[in-house]
FIVOGU-80779 format. One line per 5 residues: number of its first residue (from 1); their letters; for each residue x, y, z of N, C-alpha, C. Coordinates in steps of 0.1 Angstrom, whole numbers. Example, Ala and Ser with C-alpha at 12.3 -4.5 7.8 and 13.67 -1.06 7.14 Angstrom:
<pts>
1) AS) 132,-57,78,123,-45,78,132,-33,78 | 128,-22,71,137,-11,71,129,0,79
</pts>
This chain:
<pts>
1) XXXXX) -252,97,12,-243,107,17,-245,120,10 | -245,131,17,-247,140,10,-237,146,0 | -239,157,-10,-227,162,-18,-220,170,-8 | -208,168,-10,-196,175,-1,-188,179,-11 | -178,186,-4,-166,194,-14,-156,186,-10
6) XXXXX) -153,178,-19,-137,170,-20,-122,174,-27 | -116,175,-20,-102,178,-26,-93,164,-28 | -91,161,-40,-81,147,-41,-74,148,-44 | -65,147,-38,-49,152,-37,-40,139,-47 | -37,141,-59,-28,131,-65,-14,137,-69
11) XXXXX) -9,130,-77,6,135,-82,15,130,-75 | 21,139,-69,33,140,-59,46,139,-64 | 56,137,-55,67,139,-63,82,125,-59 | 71,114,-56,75,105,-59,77,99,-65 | 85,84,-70,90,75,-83,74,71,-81
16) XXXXX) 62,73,-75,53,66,-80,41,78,-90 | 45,90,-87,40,98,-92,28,96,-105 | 34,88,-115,25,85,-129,13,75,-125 | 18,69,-112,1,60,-112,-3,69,-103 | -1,77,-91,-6,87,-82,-16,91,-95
21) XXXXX) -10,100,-104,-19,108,-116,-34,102,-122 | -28,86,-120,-40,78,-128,-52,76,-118 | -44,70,-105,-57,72,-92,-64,82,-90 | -56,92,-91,-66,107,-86,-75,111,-97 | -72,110,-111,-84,110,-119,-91,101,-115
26) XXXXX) -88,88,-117,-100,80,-115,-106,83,-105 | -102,84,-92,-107,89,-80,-120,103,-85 | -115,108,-86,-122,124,-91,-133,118,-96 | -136,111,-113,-147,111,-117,-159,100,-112 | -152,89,-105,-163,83,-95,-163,92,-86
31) XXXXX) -158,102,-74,-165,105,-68,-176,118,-73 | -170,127,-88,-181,136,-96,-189,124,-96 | -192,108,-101,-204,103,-105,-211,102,-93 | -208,105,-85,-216,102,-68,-225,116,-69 | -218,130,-71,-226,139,-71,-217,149,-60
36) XXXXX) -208,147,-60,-201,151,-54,-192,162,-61 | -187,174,-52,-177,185,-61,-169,183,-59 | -158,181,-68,-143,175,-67,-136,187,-74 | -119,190,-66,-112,198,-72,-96,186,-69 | -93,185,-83,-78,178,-80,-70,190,-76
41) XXXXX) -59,183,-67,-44,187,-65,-36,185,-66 | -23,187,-77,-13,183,-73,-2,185,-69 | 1,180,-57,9,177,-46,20,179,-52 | 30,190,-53,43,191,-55,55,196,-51 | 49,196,-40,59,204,-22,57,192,-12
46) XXXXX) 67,191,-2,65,183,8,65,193,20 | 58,208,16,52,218,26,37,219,23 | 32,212,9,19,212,9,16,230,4 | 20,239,-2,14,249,-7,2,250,-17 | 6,238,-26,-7,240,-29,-19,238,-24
51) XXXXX) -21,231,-15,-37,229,-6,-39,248,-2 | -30,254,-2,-39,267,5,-44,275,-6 | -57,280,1,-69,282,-6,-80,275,-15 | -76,259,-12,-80,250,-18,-95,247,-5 | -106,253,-9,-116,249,0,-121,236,2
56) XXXXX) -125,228,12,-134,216,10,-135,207,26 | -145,200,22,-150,191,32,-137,179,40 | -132,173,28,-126,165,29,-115,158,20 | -96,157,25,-95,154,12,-88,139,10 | -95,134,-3,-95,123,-7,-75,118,-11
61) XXXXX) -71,115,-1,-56,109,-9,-52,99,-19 | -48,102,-29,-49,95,-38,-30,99,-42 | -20,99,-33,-8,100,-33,-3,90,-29 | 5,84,-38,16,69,-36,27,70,-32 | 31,62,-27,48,64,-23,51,78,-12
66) XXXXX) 62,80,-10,69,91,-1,62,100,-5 | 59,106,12,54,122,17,37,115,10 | 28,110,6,17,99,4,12,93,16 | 26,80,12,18,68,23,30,69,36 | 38,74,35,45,80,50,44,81,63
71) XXXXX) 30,92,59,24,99,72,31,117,66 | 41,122,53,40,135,55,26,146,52 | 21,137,41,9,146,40,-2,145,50 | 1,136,58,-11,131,71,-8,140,79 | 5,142,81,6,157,95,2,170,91
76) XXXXX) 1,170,75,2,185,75,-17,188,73 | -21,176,73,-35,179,69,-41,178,89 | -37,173,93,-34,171,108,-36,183,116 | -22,186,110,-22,202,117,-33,215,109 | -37,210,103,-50,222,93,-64,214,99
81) XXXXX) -63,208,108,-77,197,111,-86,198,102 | -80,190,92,-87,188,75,-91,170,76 | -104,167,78,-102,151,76,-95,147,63 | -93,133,64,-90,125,52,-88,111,50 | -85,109,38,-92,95,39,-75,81,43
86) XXXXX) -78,71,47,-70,64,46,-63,68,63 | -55,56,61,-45,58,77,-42,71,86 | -39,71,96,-31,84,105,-16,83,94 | -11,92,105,1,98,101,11,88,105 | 14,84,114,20,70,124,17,59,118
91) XXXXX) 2,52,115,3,44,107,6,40,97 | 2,57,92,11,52,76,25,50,77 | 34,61,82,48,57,83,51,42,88 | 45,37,99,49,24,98,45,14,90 | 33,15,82,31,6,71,48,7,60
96) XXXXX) 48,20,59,59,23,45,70,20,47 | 74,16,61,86,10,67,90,-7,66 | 92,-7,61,93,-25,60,101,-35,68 | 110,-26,78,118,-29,91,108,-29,100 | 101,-21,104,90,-16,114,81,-23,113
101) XXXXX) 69,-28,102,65,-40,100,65,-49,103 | 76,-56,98,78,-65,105,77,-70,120 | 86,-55,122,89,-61,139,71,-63,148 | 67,-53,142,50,-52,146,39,-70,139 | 45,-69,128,37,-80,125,41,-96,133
106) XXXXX) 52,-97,139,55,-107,141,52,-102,160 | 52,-93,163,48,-90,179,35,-97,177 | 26,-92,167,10,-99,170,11,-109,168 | 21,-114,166,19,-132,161,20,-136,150 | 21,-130,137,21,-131,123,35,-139,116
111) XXXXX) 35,-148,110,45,-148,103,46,-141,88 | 59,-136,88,69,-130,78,80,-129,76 | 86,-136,63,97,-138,57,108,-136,65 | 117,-142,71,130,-141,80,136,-130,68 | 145,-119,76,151,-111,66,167,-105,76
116) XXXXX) 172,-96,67,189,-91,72,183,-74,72 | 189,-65,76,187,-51,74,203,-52,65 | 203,-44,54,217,-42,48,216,-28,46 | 233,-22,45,231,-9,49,239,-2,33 | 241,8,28,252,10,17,264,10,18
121) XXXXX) 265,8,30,282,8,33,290,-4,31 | 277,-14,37,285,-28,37,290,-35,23 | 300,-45,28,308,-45,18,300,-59,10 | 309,-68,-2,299,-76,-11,301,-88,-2 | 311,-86,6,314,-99,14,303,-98,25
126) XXXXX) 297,-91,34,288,-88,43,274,-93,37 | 269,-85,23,260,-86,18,262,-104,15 | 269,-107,10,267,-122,5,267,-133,17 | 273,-130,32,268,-137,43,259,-137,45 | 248,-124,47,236,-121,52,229,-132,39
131) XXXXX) 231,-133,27,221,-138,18,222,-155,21 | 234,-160,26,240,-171,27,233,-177,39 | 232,-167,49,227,-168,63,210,-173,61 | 205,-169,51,188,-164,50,187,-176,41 | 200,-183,35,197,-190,23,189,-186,10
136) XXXXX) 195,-187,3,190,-187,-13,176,-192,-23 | 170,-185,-23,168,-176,-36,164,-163,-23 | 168,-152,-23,171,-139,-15,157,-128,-23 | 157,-120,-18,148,-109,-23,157,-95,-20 | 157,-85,-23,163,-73,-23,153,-62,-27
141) XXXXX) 148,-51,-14,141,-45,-17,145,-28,-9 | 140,-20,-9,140,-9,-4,135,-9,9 | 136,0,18,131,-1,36,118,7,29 | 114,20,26,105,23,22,104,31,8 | 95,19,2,92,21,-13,81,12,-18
146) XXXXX) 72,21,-28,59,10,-29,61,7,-45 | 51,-1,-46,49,-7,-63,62,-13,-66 | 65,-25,-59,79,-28,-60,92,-30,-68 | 94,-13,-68,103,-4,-71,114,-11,-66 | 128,-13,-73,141,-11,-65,138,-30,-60
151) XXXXX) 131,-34,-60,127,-47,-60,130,-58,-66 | 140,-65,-63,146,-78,-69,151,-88,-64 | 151,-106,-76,150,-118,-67,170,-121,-71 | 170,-130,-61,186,-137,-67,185,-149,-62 | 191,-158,-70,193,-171,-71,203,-179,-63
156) XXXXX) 218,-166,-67,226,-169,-60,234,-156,-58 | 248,-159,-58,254,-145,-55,261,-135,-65 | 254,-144,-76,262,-134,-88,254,-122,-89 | 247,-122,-88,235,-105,-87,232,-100,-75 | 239,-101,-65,239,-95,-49,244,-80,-54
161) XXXXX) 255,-79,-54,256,-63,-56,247,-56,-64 | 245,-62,-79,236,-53,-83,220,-53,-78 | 217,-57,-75,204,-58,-65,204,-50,-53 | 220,-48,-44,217,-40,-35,221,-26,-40 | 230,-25,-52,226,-10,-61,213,-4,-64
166) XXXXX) 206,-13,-65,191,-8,-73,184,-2,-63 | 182,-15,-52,176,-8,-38,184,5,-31 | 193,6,-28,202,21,-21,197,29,-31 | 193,29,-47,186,38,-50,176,47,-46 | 169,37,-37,157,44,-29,161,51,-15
171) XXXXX) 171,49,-12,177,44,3,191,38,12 | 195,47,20,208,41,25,205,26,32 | 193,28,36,194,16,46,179,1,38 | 181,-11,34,176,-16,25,172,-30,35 | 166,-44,31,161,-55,31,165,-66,24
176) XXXXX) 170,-78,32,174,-86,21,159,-100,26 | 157,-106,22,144,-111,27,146,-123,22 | 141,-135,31,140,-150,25,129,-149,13 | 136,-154,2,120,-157,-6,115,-168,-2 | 101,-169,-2,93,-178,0,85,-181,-11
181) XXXXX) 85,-191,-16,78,-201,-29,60,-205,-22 | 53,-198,-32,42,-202,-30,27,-194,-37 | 21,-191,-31,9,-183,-40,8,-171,-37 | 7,-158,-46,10,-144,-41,-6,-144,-39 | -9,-138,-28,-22,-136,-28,-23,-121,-22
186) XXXXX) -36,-110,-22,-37,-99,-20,-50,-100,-15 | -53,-93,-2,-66,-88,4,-70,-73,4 | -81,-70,1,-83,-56,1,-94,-53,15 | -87,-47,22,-96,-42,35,-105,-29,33 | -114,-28,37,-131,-15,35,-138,-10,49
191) XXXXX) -131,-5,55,-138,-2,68,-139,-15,74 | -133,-20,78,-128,-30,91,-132,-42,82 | -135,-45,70,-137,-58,66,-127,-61,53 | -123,-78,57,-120,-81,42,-126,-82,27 | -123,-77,20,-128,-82,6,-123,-95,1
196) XXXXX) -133,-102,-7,-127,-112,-16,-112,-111,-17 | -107,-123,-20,-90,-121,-22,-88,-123,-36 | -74,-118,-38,-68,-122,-54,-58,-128,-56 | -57,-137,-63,-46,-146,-60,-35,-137,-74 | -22,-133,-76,-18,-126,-84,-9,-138,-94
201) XXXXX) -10,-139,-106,-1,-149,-110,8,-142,-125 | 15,-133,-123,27,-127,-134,27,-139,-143 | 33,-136,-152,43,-139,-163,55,-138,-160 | 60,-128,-153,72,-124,-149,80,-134,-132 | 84,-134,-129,98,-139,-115,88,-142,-106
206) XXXXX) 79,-123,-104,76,-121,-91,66,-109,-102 | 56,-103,-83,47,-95,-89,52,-78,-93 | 64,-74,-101,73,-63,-98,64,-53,-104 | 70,-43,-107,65,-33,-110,58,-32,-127 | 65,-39,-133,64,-39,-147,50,-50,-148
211) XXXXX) 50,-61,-139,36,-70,-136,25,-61,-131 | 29,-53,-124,17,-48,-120,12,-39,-127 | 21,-30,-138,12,-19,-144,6,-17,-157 | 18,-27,-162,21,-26,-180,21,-41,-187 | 24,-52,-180,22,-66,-185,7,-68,-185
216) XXXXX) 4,-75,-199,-12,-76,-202,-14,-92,-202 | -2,-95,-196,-3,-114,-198,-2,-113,-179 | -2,-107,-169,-8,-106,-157,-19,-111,-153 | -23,-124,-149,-34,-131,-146,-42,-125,-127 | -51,-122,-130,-55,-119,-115,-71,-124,-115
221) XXXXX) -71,-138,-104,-83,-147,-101,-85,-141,-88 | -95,-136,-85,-105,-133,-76,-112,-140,-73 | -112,-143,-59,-118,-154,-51,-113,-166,-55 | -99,-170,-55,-94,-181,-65,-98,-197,-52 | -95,-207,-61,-101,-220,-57,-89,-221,-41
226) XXXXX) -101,-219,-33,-92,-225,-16,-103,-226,-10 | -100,-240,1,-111,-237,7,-115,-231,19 | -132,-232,22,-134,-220,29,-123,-218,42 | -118,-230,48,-113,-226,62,-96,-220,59 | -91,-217,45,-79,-213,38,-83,-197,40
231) XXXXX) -94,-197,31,-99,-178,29,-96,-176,40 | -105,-179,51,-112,-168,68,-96,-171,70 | -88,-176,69,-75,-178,76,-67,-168,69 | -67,-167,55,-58,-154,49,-68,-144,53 | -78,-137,55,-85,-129,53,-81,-121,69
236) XXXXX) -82,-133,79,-78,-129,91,-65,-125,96 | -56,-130,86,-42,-127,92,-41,-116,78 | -47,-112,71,-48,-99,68,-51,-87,78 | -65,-86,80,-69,-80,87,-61,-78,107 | -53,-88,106,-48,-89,119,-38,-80,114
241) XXXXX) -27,-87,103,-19,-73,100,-20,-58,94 | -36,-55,88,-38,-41,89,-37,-35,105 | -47,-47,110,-49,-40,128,-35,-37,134 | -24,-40,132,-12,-42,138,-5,-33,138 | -4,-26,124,-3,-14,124,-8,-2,123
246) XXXXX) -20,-4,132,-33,11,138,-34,11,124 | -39,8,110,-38,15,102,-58,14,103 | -66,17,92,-79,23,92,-84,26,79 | -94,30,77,-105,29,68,-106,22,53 | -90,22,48,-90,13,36,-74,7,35
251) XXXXX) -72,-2,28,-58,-6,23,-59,-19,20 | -44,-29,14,-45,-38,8,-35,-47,9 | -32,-56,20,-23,-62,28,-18,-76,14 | -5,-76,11,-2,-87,5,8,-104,11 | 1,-112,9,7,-120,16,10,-134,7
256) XXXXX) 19,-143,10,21,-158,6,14,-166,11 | 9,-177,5,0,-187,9,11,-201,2 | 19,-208,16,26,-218,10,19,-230,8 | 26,-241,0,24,-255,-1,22,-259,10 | 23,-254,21,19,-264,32,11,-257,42
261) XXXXX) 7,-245,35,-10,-239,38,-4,-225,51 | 12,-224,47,16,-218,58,11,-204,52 | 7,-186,60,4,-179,55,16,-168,58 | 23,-160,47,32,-152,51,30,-139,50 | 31,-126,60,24,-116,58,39,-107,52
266) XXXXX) 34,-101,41,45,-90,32,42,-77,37 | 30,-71,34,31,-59,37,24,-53,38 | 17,-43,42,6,-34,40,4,-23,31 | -3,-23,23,-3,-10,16,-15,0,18 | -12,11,27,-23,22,30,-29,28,18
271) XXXXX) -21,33,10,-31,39,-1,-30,30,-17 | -37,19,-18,-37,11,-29,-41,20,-39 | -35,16,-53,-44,18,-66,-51,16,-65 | -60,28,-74,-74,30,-74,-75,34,-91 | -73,24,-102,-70,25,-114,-74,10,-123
276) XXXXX) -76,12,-134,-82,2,-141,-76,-11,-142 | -63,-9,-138,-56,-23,-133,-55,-27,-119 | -59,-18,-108,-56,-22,-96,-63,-27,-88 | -59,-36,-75,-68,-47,-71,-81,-44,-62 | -73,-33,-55,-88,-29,-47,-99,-30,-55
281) XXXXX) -103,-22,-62,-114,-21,-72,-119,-36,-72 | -107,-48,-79,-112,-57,-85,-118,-64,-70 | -114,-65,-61,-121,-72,-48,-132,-65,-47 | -134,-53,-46,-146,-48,-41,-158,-51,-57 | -154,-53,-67,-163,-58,-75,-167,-68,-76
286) XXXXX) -158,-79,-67,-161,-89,-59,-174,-94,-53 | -174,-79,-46,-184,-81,-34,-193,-74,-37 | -196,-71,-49,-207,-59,-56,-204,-45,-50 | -193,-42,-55,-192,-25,-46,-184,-21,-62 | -199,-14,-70,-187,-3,-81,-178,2,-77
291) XXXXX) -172,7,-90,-164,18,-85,-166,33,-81 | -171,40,-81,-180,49,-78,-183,47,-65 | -188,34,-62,-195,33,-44,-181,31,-39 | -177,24,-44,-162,22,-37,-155,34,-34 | -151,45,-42,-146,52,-41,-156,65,-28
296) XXXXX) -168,66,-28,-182,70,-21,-177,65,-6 | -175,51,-6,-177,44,9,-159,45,13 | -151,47,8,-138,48,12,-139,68,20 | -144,75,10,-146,90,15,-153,91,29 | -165,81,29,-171,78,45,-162,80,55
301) XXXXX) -153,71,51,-143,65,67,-134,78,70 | -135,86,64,-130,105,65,-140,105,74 | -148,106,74,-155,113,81,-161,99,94 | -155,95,95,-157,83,107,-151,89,113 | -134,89,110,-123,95,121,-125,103,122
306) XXXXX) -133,115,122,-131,125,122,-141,123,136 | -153,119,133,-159,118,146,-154,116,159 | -144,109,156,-134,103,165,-127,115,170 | -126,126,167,-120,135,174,-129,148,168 | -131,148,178,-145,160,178,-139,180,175
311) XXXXX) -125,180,175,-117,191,173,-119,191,158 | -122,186,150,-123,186,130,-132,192,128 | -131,205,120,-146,213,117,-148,202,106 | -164,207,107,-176,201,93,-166,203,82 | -163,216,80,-157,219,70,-147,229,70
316) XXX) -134,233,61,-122,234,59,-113,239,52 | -106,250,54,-95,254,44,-83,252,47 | -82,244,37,-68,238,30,-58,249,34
</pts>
């Protein structure tokens, strides 16, 4: 591919903001090792002022969480017919939705966790039916929120309220979700294909936020022992649930693999970490794809969609 002028937009001004910071560097100096000119941005308006006067080919998203993986920075790069990498605008917002998901992932046929919508108004008695209804051990999470933020398990009903405190943090309107007991497993999708999987195994409850960034006792087996007709089955009801939500050129669908080989789809993540703990990477090292080419072959699929609509100049101001 030739050198092009990349703008990688990190930061932002979301609770995920500090690993946004860490992706976009990283992002930046694999794609300078490609030979590419890179200028970071950081995204600190959800009007996007900083991109103007920001020249370039194409820009690399390396923004987590709200106005990120949404769809708000997708419209506004949209309306500048600026390619970029990673989902539309629609699919991202329906990835980040975890009501909407669902309803989509179980239209194509997918199973995922039976769950309640709970709102901030309702009361402890409301909240403790819906957990009773779903049966116990419950999950409590945010409608849209990534790196699972605001994210918590309960046993029984003594930690119902404060669990649905943590979540209304993110959000009036929140998730109560069956937990499901079984193997956390993660696929990383690359231009319409699955990568190697990873099976995630904490120290911690579940894979929360503190497992994923800062626990060094975090175990992650790549390509872990299943057999072959287990993989193509998670791999595909991955890729069925990226397809489900139009999403496109990269992301990293997480799902349960029960004791009795059942497969449960959690969620989609449009813009995964791209950081020395994060799993994309480790799948695509999997499959022999550095980081550098990884980061190289993810910038491609910009310029796929773009083909796809012939109104995208070559090139672009921000």
């Amino acid at each position: 591919m030739k050198t092009i002028d990349v703008a990688v937009l990190l930061g932002g001004f979301s609770s995920e903001r500090d690993v946004s910071l860490r992706t976009g560097e990283a992002v930046a100096r694999g794609l300078a090792a490609r030979g590419h000119r890179v200028t970071k941005v950081d995204v600190r308006t959800d009007y996007g002022v900083e991109l103007n006067s920001v020249k370039c080919d194409v820009a690399f998203l390396a923004l987590h969480g709200r106005f990120g993986e949404d769809g708000g920075i997708q419209r506004i790069l949209d309306a500048r017919n600026v390619p970029y990498t990673g989902s539309d605008a629609e699919s991202s917002r329906l990835a980040m939705d975890k009501i909407e998901s669902k309803r989509l992932f179980r239209r194509a046929g997918l199973d995922t966790p039976q769950h309640r919508v709970i709102g901030s108004g309702d009361s402890v008695e409301l909240l403790e039916q819906s957990a009773r209804s779903l049966g116990y051990p419950v999950v409590i999470k945010p409608r849209a929120e990534g790196s699972s933020l605001g994210v918590t398990v309960h046993q029984d009903r003594a930690t119902i309220l404060d669990g649905a405190i943590e979540a209304f943090q993110f959000g009036s309107i929140a998730l109560m979700e069956k937990f499901v007991a079984g193997r956390e497993m993660t696929v990383g999708i690359l231009d319409g294909r699955a990568l190697p999987m990873i099976e995630l195994k904490p120290r911690r409850a579940f894979f929360d936020y503190v497992a994923k960034y800062q626990d060094p006792e975090t175990l992650y087996l790549v390509d872990p022992p299943l057999s072959d007709l287990d993989k193509r089955r998670i791999q595909k009801a991955a890729l069925e649930a990226f397809d489900a939500l139009g999403c496109e050129g990269m992301g990293r669908v997480d799902l349960i693999f029960t004791a009795l080989h059942e497969i449960q789809v959690l969620e989609v993540n449009t813009i995964p970490g791209l950081t020395e703990r994060s799993l994309l990477p480790k799948a695509a090292r999997a499959a022999g794809i550095d980081f550098a080419t990884l980061c190289d072959r993810i910038l491609q699929t910009a310029f796929k969609r773009r083909r796809a609509f012939p109104g995208w100049a070559a090139a672009a101001m921000l």
